[in-house]
Structure formats: C-alpha cells, structure tokens
DRENKOLTOR-173716 format. One line per field, with one value per residue (C-alpha): residue number from 0; x, y, z. Coordinates in steps of 0.05 Angstrom, whole numbers, plus 5000, padded with zeros to 4 digits. Each point is the difference from the previous one (the first is absolute). Example, Ala and Ser with C-alpha at 12.3 -4.5 7.8 and 13.67 -1.06 7.14 Angstrom:
<fitis>
bagu: c(0  1)
c1: c(5246  5027)
c2: c(4910  5069)
c3: c(5156  4987)
</fitis>
This chain:
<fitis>
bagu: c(0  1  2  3  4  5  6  7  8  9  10  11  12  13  14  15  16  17  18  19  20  21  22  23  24  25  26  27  28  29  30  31  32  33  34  35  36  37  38  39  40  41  42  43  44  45  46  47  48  49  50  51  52  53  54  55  56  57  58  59  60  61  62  63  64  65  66  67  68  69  70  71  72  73  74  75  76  77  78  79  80  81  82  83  84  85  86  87  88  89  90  91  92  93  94  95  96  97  98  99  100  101  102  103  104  105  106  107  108  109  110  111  112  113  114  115  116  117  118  119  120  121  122  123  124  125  126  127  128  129  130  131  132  133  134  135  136  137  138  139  140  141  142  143  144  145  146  147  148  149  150  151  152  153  154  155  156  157  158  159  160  161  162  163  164  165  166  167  168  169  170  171  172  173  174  175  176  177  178  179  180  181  182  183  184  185  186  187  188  189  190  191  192  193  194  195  196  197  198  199  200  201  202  203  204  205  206  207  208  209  210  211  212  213  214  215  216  217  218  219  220  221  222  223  224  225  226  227  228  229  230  231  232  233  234  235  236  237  238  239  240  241  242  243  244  245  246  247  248  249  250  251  252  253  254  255  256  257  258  259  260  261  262  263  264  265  266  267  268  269  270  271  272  273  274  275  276  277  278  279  280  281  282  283  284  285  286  287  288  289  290  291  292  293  294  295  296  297  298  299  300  301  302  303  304  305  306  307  308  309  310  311  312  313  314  315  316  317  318  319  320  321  322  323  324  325  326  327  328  329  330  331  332  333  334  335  336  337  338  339  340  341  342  343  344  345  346  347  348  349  350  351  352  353  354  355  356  357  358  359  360  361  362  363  364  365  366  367  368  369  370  371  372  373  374  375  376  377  378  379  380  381  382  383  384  385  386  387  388  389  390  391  392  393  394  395  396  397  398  399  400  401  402  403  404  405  406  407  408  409  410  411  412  413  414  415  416  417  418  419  420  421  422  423  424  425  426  427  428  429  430  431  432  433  434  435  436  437  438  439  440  441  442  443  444  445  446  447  448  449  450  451  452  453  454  455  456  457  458  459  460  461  462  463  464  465  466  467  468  469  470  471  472  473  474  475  476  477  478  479  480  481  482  483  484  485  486  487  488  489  490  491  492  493  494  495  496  497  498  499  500  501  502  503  504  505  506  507  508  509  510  511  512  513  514)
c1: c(4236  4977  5025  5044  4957  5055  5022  4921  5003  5054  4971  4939  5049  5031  4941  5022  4957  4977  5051  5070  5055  5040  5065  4961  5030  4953  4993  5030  4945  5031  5046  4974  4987  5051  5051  4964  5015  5071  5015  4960  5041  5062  4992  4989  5061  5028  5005  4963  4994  4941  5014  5009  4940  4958  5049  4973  4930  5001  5026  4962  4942  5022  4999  4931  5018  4960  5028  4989  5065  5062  5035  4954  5001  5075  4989  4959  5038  5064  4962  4982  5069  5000  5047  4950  5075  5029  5004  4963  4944  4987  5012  4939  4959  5003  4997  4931  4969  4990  5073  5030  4954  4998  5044  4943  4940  5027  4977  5050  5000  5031  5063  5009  5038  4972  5022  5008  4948  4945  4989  4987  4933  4972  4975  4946  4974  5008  4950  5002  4991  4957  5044  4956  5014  5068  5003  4959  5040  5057  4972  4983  5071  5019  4949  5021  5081  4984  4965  5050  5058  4950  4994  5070  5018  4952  5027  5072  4967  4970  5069  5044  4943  4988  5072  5051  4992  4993  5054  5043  4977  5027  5067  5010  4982  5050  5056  4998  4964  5002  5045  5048  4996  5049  4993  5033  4989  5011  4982  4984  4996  4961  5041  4990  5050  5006  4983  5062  4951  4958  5001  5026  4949  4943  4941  5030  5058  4945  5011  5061  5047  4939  4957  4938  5023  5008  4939  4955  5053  5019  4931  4982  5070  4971  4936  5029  5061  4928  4958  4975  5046  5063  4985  4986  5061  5037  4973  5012  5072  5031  4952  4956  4957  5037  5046  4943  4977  5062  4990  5048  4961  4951  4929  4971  5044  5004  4953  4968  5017  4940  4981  4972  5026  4962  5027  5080  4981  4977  5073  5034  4963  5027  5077  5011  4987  5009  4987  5004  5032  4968  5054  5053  4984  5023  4965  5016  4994  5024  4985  4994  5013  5031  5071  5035  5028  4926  4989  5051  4976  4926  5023  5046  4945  4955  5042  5017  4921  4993  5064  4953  4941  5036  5020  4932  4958  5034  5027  4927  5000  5077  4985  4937  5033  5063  4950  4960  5060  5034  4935  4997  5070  4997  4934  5031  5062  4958  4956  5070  5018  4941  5010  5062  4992  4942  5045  5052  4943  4976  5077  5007  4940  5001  5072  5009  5042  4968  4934  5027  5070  4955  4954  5053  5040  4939  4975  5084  4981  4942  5031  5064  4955  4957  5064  5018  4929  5000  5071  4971  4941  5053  5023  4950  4974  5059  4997  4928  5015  5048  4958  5017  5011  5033  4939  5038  5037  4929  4974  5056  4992  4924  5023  5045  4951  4950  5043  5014  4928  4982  5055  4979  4927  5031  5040  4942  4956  5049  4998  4928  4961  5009  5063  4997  4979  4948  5027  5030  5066  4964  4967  5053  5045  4936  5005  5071  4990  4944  5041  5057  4962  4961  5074  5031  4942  4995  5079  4981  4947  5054  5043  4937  4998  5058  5003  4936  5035  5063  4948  4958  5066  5019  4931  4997  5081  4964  4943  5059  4986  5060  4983  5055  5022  5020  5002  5028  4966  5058  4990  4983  5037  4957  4917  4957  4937  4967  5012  4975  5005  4959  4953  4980  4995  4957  4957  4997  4962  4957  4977  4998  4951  4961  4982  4991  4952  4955  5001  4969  4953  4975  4998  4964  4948  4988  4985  4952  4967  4995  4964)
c2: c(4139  4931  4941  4951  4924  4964  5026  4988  4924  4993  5038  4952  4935  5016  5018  5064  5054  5023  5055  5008  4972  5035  5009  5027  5070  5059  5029  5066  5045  5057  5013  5046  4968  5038  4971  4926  5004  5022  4950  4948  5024  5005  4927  4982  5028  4949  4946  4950  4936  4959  4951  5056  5029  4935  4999  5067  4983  4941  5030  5060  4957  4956  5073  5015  5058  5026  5021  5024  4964  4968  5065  5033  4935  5015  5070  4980  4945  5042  5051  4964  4970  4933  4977  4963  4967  4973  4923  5007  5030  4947  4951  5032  4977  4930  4995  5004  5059  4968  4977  5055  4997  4930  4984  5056  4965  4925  4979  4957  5019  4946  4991  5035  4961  4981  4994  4935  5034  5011  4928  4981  4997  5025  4943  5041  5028  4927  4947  4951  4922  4954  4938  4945  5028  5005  4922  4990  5029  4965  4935  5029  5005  4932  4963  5037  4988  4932  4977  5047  4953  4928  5026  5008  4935  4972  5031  4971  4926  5000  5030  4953  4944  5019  5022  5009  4916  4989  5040  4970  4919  5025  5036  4932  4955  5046  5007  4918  4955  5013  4961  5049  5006  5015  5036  4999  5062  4996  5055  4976  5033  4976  5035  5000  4986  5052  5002  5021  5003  5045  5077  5059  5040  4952  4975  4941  5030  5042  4957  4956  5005  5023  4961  5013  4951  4943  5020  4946  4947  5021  5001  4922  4986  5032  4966  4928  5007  5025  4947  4917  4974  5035  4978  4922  5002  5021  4944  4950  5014  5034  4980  5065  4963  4964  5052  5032  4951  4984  4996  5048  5059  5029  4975  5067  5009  4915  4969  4950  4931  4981  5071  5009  5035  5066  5005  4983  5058  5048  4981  5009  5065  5024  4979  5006  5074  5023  5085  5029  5067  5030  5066  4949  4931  4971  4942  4989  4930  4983  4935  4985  4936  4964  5001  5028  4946  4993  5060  5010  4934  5024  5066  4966  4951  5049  5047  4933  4997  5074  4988  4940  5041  5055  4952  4965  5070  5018  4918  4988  5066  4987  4927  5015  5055  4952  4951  5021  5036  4931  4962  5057  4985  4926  4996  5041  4961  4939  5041  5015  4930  4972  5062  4976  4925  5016  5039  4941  4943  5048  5008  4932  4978  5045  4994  5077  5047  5063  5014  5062  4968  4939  5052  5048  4944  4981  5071  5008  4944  5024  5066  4966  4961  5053  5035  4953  5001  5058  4999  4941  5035  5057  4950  4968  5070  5011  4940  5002  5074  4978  4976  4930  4981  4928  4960  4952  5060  5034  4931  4990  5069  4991  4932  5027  5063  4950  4965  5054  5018  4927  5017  5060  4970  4944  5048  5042  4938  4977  5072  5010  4932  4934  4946  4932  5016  5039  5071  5053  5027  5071  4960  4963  5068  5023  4953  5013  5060  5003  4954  5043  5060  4956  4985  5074  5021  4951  5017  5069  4985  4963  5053  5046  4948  5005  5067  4995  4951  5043  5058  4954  4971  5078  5018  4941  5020  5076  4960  4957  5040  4988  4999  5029  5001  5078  4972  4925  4957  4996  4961  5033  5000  5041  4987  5055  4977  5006  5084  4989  5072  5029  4938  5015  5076  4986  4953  5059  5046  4944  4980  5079  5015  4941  5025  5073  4976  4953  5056  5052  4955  4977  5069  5026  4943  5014  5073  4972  4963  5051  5049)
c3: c(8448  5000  5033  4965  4987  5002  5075  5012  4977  5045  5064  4989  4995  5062  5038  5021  4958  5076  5008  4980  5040  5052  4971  4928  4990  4987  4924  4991  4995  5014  4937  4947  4932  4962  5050  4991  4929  4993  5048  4958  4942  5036  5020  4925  4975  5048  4939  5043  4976  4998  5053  5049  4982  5019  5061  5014  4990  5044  5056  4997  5002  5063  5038  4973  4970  4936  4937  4929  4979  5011  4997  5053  5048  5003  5015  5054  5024  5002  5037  5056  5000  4969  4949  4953  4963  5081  5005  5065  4964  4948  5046  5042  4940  5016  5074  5036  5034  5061  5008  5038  5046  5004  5058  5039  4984  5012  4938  4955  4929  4953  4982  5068  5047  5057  5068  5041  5052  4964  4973  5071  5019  5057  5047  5034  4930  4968  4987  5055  4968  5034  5035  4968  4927  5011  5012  4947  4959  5019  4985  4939  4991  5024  4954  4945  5016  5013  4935  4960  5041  4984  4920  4997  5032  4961  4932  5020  5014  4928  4967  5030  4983  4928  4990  5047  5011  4919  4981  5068  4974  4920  5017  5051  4939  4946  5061  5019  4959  4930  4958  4964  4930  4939  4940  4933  4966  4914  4936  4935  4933  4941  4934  4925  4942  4959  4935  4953  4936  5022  4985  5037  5036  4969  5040  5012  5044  5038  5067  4987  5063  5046  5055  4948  4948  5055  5046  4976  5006  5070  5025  4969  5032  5071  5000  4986  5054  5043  4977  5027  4943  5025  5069  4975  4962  5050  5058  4948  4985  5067  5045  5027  5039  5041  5016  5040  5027  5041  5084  5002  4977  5054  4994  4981  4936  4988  4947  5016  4979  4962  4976  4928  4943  5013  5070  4973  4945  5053  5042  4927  4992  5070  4988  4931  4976  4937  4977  4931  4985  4942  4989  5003  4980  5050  5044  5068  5042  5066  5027  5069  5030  5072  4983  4953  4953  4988  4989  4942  4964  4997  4973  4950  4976  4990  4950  4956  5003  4978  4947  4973  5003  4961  4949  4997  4987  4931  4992  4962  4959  4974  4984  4964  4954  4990  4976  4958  4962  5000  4972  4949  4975  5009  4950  4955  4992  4992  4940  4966  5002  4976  4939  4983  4996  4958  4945  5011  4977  4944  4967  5013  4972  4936  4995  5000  5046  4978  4968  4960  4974  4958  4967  4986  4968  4959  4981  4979  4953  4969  4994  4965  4956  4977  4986  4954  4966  4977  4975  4964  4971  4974  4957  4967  4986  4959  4969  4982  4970  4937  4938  5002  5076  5012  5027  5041  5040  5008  5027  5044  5030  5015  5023  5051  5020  5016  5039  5044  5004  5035  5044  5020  5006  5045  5046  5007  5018  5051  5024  5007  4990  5027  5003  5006  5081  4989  5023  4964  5000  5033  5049  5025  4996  5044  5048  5013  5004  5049  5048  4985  5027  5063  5023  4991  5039  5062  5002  5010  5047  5042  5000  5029  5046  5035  4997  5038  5045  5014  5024  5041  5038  5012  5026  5039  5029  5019  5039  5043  5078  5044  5078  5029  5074  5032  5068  5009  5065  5054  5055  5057  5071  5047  5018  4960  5037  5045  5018  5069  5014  4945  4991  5080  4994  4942  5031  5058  4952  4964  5074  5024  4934  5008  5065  4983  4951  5045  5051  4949  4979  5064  5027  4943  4997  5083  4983  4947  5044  5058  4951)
</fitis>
C-alpha cells in the first residue's frame, strides 16, 4: 500500500515529513481483509456525497493516516474515533500544527493574540544604545522638525504673497471701490413674411417659420450691433464716450479722456454684449452702463440700429427687383406709344382707317363690274347669233364691254400699281397693317410687363424681414455689476493656479538641474 502524494506534498510544505505527530492515530492493522471490505462497502452504501468525501480525504490526511480511498480513510478515521463530518474537524484543517502547543513553547503564531507581557523586552537581554547616539539622534529629529516647521512657514509666506494678498487687494477693490454698474437685458427676433403664392409642401416652404430661413440675417445683424460702426454711431448720437469717461466711475473701469477709438471699442466690447441662438433665432444684448437711464437708451438705440440694419440687408435686393420690373414696363409703354402714333400719322396721311375695308371695297367693285361684263357679253352673243344682227346695238354692246374692261384695268391698277403718290393701294394696306400689328404687339408686351411687375412687387413683399422684439429693454432699478462675491472667489482660483503652475515648473526645472 503506497503512500498518498498529495499527503506527501503537504508533509514536505509543512516541514514535518520527520515523523508523524503526536496526536496521529495508529492504522488498524489488525482487522482481517474480509472485515476491511464490508466495511468499505458498508460505508458506500452510505450515499455519500462528494463534498464529504473530500471532507473525508482532507482530514484523514491532516492525521497522517494512509488510504486507498475516501471510503477507507473514513473507515480509518472512524476507527480511531474521529468524526471526519464534525465542525471541529474541518476546522482543524485550517489552523496550524504548532498552535496547540503554542502557548508551551512561547512562540506567537499569527493571528494569535498576544499578550501585553511578551511585547516587553527584557532590559538585561536588550541592546543597550550608546548615550552619544541617542543625542544625535535627537538632533536629528530637531533639524528635521525644524526645517519641516521653516518649509511650512515658508509655504504660507508665499500663499498669502502670491494669493491670499491678491485675492484680499481684488475682493477689497469689488467690495469698495468699484463703481456699480446696470444692465438692460433685451431679445430680438429677425422673422420672414410668408409667402401666400407659394406651394404646399414645396421647397420653398422647407424652412419658413424656422431660425434656418433667418440665420444669415441674424448673424450680419450680430456682427454690426458687435462691430466699430455700431460703436461710432452710437458715441455720435447718445454719447458713449463720454458717459465713461465721467469722474464718477472708478479709475480702473473709467476711459480715459483722450483714449482712441480702439480702446472705446475694447470698453464697447466689454459692456455691450450681444449672443446668437442658433435653435431659436433669437439674439441676445444687454448693455451695461453707470446708471440705468443710460443703460436703457444705449439698448434702445441699438435695436433702431439693428431694425435699420434689417431693413437695409434686403432694402437693395427689393429695390433692385422693383426696378428693373418698373423700367421693363415703363419702356414698353413708351414702345406702344410710339406704335400707335405711328398707325395714327399713316391713316391720317393715307386717309384710310383700315387697310382691309379700301381693298375690299375696291375688289367689291371689280367683282360688280365684271358681273356686269359678262352679262354684257351674253347679249351681244345673242345678238350676233340672228342672221341679220342690228349693227348699232352690237356696237353699243362692245362699246359698253370695253368700258367696263378700262374700269376694271383702272381698279386693278389702283389696286396693284401706282397712284398719283407713288404707292399702291397693297402697300399702303401693308403699311397699315404692319403698324397695326407693331401696336397689337407692344400692347401685349405691356401687358407681360406688368405682369412681370405684379410678380416682382410680390417677391420683393416675401424678401421684407421684420426685426421683432421678444424681450423689451426696461430700465433697470438694482446694480447687476460688479458680483463682488464671485468676481473675488474667481480671482482666488486664477491666483491659486497661477501659483500651482509656477511651483511645478520651478520644481521640475530644480530637479533638472540637480541631475
């Protein structure tokens, strides 16, 4: 029967492979093997589970005991009268060997506690320390506490230098000395007319009645209330420069009196801010000033500026559509006029209302007269048919044909020759006709005209942007500025960071340098 390796590996872990322990209990050697195995079998008929079967094992080999199996560790164990399933057997399994005999030996096995008594150390057994090391070592001590006291004293003198005294000389300043300020707060809106021509659901309607149809707009109108001219415009009519340069505003937020336009725009930049909210369209201003009443005219001057501005941006796009539709119908009323008095001089001068009527009169006549000619010539067949025709009727019938031929000839020469002018009957009728024509059509180019016209005026009507006010200026009746409280806590971390920062750096260049 051969020894378990895994009770080996453990033997050699502990150290303790020498000889088994005292309380081990012997191995029944004694018991026949019949009598081993129908124990063995009894015990498996037990319906053991698995976990008490490693129980079993462990246990058995914390005793040192050596087994085939689980089933014979148990027999074992049970015969030398040890429960291998008892709480205070698997709680053996995780407590030292040593630790019942601990107390014995005077050796403290952890997490044993241990007694006030045997922390004490002996003074005959303990080292005995040399007087002059001792007070070196408690100079050692002093130096050290002393520099640690002179750094932090040192570290306090350069806070309350660098910020305690800053921060101290800026709430003073915010609490005392500066000049209160008011601001009038005001919302604009830049909108659209709608269009009542256009579609449903067209591209034309994509962004009417959003922010996206008037974002250009709003942003021109932004930049200009933000801009030198705004600024200029607004010293010249109200005054802005003066107003801040009055002795009673502190020195530190006073312009000076002879400052130049770029310093006045840097003050204007300060007091007068203006934000643009893209989701809604809506542009934001408050205007900051030394008292109120001030403060509300600035803010309303500047909205008539941005309601001029407004009006200015599409101003040169309506006008220039309006014009050239105008110019468009004007010249074409003056080519109708000039169409018509032209047709007037030619009736008057040919003494004929209408080209057709004179030509159908005279083709009427020919018709009529050739009519008559051949009734004629009907005759004087007949009469030239009897045997003895009366020559004086036969004459008088060729007579009167040939009189109606020259007629004819004479109608049809007024009709297509010459007359006594020079122009024929067809080219006069041409004439007429042609400024007949030239006049119908420059009336119908009038009429496309102002049709163009009529458009034009309702494009120019959808390019009218109304400025709108959301949020009226009222005059203020409390100081806004200066927020002494948050401008000095503020200035508390800008001072506190500035220092942090030249700390780091200096420390990390000395370390540089060291190395």
């Amino acid at each position: 029967m051969s020894t378990n390796p895994k009770v080996k590996r453990f033997r050699i872990r502990r150290g303790d492979d020498a000889a088994p322990q005292a309380d081990t209990p012997a191995p029944d050697t004694n018991a026949a093997p019949d009598e081993i195995d129908a124990q063995i079998n009894a015990i498996s008929n037990e319906g053991l589970s698995a976990r008490q079967l490693r129980m079993a094992r462990r246990v058995a080999q914390k005793h040192g005991l050596t087994f085939t199996s689980e089933f014979d560790a148990i027999r074992q164990l049970r015969a030398a009268g040890i429960d291998p399933f008892q709480q205070k057997s698997v709680l053996e399994l995780v407590m030292p060997d040593g630790h019942k005999n601990a107390g014995q030996e005077g050796q403290i096995q952890l997490p044993q506690k241990v007694s006030g008594r045997n922390t004490q150390v002996d003074a005959q057994s303990g080292l005995k320390m040399n007087p002059t090391h001792a007070a070196e070592i408690r100079q050692i001590q002093l130096d050290i506490a002393r520099r640690r006291r002179r750094k932090i004293v040192l570290l306090f003198t350069r806070l309350a230098f660098f910020v305690f005294l800053p921060t101290f000389m800026m709430g003073w300043y915010f609490y005392t000395l500066a000049t209160p300020m008011y601001a009038t707060k005001s919302e604009i809106v830049i909108q659209q007319a709608q269009s009542a021509s256009a579609a449903p659901g067209g591209l034309s309607t994509l962004f009417q009645g959003t922010s996206m149809a008037t974002q250009q707009d709003s942003i021109a109108v932004q930049s200009y209330l933000a801009s030198r001219e705004a600024m200029l415009r607004l010293d010249a009519d109200h005054g802005f420069k003066a107003h801040y340069t009055d002795s009673r505003i502190d020195s530190i937020q006073r312009l000076a009196a002879d400052a130049t336009n770029e310093e006045t725009f840097k003050l204007y930049s300060d007091h007068v801010r203006i934000s643009y909210d893209p989701t809604e369209g809506i542009i934001k201003m408050e205007v900051i000033a030394a008292d109120p009443e001030t403060s509300f005219i600035f803010s309303t001057a500047l909205i008539a500026y941005a309601e001029e501005q407004v009006d200015q941006l599409t101003g040169r796009l309506r006008t220039d559509q309006m014009k050239g539709a105008l110019q468009s119908y004007e010249d074409a009323e003056i080519r109708r006029a000039e169409a018509l008095a032209t047709w007037l001089n030619l009736q008057e001068t040919m003494q004929q209302i209408d080209a057709g009527s004179e030509s159908g009169a005279r083709m009427g006549q020919i018709n009529a007269l050739e009519s008559e000619r051949q009734q004629l010539s009907l005759v004087l067949q007949s009469r030239l048919n009897v045997e003895r025709p009366s020559q004086i009727q036969v004459q008088a019938l060729r007579d009167q044909i040939a009189n109606i031929d020259a007629l004819i000839a004479e109608l049809r020469q007024e009709l297509t020759g010459s007359d006594g002018d020079g122009a024929s009957l067809a080219a006069r009728n041409t004439e007429l006709r042609v400024a007949e024509e030239n006049y119908n059509f420059q009336t119908a180019m009038v009429q496309q005209a102002l049709t163009q016209m009529e458009t034009a005026r309702i494009e120019a009507n959808r390019q009218v942007r109304y400025l709108s006010q959301s949020v009226n200026p009222v005059i203020p009746d409390q100081a806004a500025y200066p927020r002494a409280f948050e401008n000095t806590l503020l200035s508390l971390l800008i001072f506190s960071g500035i220092y942090l920062l030249i700390s780091i750096t200096v420390s990390i260049l000395r370390e540089q340098v060291s190395s």
